[in-house]
N, C-alpha and C positions, 0 to 999 in steps of 0.2 A: 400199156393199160393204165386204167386211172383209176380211182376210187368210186365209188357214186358216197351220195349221202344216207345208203342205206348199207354201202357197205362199212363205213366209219361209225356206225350206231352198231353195225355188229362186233366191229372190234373195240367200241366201246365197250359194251357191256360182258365181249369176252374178257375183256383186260380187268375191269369191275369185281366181275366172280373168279377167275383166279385170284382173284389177290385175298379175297374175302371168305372163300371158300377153298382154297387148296394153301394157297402161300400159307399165309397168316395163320390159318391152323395147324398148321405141321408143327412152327415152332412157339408157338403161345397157348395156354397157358403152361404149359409143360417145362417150358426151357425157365420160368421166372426160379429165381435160387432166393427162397424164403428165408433160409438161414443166414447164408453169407451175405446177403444182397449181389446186385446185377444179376447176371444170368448163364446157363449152362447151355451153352450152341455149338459144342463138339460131337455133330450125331449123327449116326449111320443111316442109310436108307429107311429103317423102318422108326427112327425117330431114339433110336437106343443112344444111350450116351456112349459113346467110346474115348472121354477123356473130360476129365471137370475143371483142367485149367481155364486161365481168362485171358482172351487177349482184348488189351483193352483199345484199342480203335473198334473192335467189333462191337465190344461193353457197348462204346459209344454211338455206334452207328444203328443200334437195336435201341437203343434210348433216342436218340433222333427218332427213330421211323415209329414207334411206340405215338410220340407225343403228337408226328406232324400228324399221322390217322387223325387223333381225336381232334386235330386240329379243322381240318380238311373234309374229311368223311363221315362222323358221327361223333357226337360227343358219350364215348363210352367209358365208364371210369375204372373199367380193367385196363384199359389203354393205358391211362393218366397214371394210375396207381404204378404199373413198369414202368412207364417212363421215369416215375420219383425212384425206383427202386434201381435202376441203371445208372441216372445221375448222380444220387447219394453214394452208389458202391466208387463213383468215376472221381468222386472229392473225397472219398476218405482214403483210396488204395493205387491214386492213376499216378498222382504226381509225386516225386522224388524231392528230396530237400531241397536241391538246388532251381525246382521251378519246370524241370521241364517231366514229362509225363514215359511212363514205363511203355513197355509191348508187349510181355506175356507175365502176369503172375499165375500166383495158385487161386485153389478155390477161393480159399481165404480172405486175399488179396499180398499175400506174401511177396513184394518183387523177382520175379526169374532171372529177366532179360531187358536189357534198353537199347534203342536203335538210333543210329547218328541224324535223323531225320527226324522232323516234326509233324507227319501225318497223325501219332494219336492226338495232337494237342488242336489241329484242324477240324478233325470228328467230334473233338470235345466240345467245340466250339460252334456246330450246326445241331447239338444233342441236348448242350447247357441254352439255347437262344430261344429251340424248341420247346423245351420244358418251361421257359419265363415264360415266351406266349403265352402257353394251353397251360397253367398253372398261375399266373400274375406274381411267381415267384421272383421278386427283383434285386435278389441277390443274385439269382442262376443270371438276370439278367448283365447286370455289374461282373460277375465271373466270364461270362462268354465277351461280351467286349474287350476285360482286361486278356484274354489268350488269345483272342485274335489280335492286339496290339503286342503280343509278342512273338505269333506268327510273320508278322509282316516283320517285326526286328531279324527272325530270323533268315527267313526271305531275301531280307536286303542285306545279311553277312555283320549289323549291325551285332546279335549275338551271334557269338561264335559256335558251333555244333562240332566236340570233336572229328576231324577230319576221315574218312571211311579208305583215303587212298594218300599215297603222296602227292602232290601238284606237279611232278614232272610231265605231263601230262594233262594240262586241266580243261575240264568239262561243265557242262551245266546240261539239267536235264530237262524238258518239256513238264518232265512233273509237278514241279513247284509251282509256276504259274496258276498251270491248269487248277491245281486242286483248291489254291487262293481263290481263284477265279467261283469257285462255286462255291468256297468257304463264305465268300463276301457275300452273294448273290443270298442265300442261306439266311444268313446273318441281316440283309438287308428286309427279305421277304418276311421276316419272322419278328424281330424286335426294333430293326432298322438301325443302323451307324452311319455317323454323315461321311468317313474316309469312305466305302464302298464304291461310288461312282467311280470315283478317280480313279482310284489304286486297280478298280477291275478293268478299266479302258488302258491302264499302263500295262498291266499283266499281260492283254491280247496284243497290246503293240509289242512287244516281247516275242511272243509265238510268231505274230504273224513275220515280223523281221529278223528273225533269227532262226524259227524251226521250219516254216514252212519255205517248200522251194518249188517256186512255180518250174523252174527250166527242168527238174529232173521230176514233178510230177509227184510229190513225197512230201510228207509228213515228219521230220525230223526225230526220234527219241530224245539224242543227245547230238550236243554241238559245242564246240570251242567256244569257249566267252565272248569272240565277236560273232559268233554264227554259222564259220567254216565247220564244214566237214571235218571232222576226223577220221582219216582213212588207215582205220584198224576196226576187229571184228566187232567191239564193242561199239563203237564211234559209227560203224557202219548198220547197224541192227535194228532194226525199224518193228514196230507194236503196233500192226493195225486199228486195233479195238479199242487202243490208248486216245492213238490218236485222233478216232471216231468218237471218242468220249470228249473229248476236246473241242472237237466241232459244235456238238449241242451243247455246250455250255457256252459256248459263241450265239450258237445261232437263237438260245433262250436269251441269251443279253441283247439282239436284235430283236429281237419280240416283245422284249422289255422295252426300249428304243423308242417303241411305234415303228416295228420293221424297217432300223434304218440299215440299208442298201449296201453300203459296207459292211458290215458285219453279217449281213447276210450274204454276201458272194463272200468272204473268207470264210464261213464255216461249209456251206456247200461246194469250197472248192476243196478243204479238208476232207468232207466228204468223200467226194467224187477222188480223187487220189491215191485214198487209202482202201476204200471199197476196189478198186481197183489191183493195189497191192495185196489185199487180205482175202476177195471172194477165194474161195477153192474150185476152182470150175471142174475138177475132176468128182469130186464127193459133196461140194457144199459145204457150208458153214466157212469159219472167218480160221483162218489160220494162226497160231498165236506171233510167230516171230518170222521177220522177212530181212532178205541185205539189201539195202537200196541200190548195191551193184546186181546184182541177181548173184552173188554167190553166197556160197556156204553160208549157214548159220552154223554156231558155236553149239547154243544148246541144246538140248537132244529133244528138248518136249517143241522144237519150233514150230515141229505141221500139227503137235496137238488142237483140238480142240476144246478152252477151256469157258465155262459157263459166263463169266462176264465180258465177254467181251461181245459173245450174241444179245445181252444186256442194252448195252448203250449202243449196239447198231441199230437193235429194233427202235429205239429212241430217235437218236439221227434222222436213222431214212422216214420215219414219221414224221417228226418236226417238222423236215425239208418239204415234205410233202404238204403238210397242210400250209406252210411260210409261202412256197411259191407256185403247189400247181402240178407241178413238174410230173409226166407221167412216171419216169425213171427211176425216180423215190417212192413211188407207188410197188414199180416193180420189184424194188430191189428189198423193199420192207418186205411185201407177202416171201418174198424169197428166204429172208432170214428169218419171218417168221413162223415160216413152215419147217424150216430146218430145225429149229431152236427146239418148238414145241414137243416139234415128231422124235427126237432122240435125246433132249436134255432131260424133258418130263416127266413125271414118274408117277402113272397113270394111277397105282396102287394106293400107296403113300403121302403123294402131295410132292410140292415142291420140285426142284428141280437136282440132277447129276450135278457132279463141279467139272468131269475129266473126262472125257471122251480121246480115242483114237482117234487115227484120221478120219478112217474109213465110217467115222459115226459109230462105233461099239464100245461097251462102259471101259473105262481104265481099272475105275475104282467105285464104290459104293458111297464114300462118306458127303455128306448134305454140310458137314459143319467143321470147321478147323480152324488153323488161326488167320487164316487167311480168307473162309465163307464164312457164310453165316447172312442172317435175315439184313440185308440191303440191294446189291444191284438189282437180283428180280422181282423184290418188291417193288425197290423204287422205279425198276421200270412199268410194272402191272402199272402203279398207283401214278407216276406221272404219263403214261399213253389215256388210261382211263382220265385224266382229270384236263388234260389237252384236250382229246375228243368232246367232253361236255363243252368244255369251253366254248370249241370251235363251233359244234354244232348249237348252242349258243349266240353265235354268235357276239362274240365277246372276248 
């Protein structure tokens, strides 16, 4: 099947009114934390709070999508007003003496917890770029330049990040790139930094040379430092949804490009690889964890069904689709986005489940934790709807 142009105008404007009408209202104005600053996004089905700690990549990631709205979609100044209030909680409470940024405190901003990896300092850095934009605040902007040049220090082992394991065994994971890769692009579209071209075309030559493997048809998680396999269960354990997320941030830097032709057959070969590894053809939806031998996985949630990763497929196989045509992408999109809609949803409420069983039936209730919370299915509502205009735009 293919799309027509009247069906792209419907899932335009489906994608439109979710976001504006279910998403966005579930967790705003409700979740904004007036006293402490940032915001409270630990919440049950019915929008209840079930814990008021903060993790702060999500601080950051709700002050991103805050500011890009009023960027993007309407200039409303409840928008702009959380974005200041997620930013401001994210530089008085995120970062630790020594420079690099917490992962869970209290309401407060008390520190809990810190993690050997620098994802909240990457969210800090698409949340502080977004707020300079839609604010003309040019210290947040000077802030988000100065963390993303300490991301790439970290990136390139330049800083050193206490070590999570010993090196008897050493690894590298498709994660780092990828999240650079849209850290830049971010950073680019919003305040712009002259490193981003480069350093985002190094990062994809990275993936494509090292994680992805055309002879076995896979999307790599993790790899030996030159690229090899590692044949142990970790080394072997493959993240369809990851790696699907990987692909559209390829295949948006080929769009960025002027659709240049490499970077569009690496993201749709990513694609087509990991749609393969991850559909469920017995129930649907994207399976979380796969072994690139077909054996065992380790963890026990591997056939679950978890909310972001139907996220950035519906992304994907849309992008793909509108990039080259392809009926495939057509099909594979209504495929995930019938799945997604019809059991992640929450027809009542708003918003969407995080955890589903195989079979499609709830695991659990909660919308928000430290792990969810207001970004992939917005960002997906808000970048399909903003693709679609484009496209049908022509533009």
């Amino acid at each position: 099947m293919a799309y027509s142009e009247e069906n792209l105008k419907a899932y335009k404007a489906f994608y439109e009114n979710q976001l504006l009408t279910d998403t966005i209202p579930f967790w705003f104005p409700r979740s904004l934390d007036k006293e402490h600053g940032g915001f409270l996004l630990m919440r049950d089905a019915d929008g209840t709070l079930i814990d008021d700690d903060k993790a702060i990549w999500i601080q950051a990631r709700a002050t991103w999508l805050l500011a890009i709205l009023y960027l993007t979609v309407e200039r409303r100044p409840e928008w702009l007003e959380g974005a200041k209030l997620g930013y401001e909680f994210l530089n008085k409470h995120g970062f630790d003496t020594d420079g690099q940024m917490f992962f869970h405190v209290t309401r407060e901003g008390k520190p809990l917890r810190k993690r050997r990896y620098f994802f909240s300092e990457t969210f800090y850095v698409i949340a502080a770029a977004a707020y300079a934009k839609a604010s003309g605040d040019e210290e947040a902007a000077v802030r988000a330049r100065k963390v993303f040049g300490d991301c790439i220090a970290y990136a390139s082992g330049e800083y050193k990040l206490e070590p999570k394991f010993t090196d008897t065994r050493p690894s590298k994971g498709i994660g780092i790139p990828m999240i650079m890769i849209n850290t830049a692009q971010q950073l680019r579209e919003t305040i712009g930094d002259s490193r981003c071209d480069e350093r985002i075309m190094a990062w994809i030559d990275e993936i494509e040379n090292h994680f992805v493997k055309d002879d076995l048809k896979c999307v790599m998680e993790q790899v030996a430092p030159d690229g090899s396999i590692i044949d142990h269960i970790d080394g072997r354990t493959l993240n369809p949804g990851h790696a699907i997320e990987g692909a559209w941030f390829i295949l948006h830097e080929a769009r960025y490009r002027n659709h240049d032709a490499r970077l569009t057959d690496l993201g749709c070969r990513m694609l087509d690889y990991m749609w393969e590894r991850g559909w469920d053809q017995e129930h649907g939806g994207i399976l979380y964890y796969r072994d690139v031998y077909h054996k065992p996985v380790q963890e026990y949630w591997q056939d679950m069904k978890f909310w972001w990763p139907h996220n950035e497929v519906i992304i994907a196989t849309l992008l793909a689709f509108v990039m080259t045509g392809n009926e495939k992408y057509a099909t594979w999109h209504k495929q995930v986005h019938d799945y997604a809609y019809k059991y992640f949803h929450d027809a009542r409420h708003g918003e969407w489940f995080g955890y589903l069983h195989r079979d499609g039936s709830l695991a659990q209730t909660a919308k928000g934790n430290l792990f969810k919370g207001p970004f992939h299915l917005p960002r997906q509502e808000w970048y399909c709807f903003q693709l679609l205009k484009q496209h049908l735009q022509g533009t």
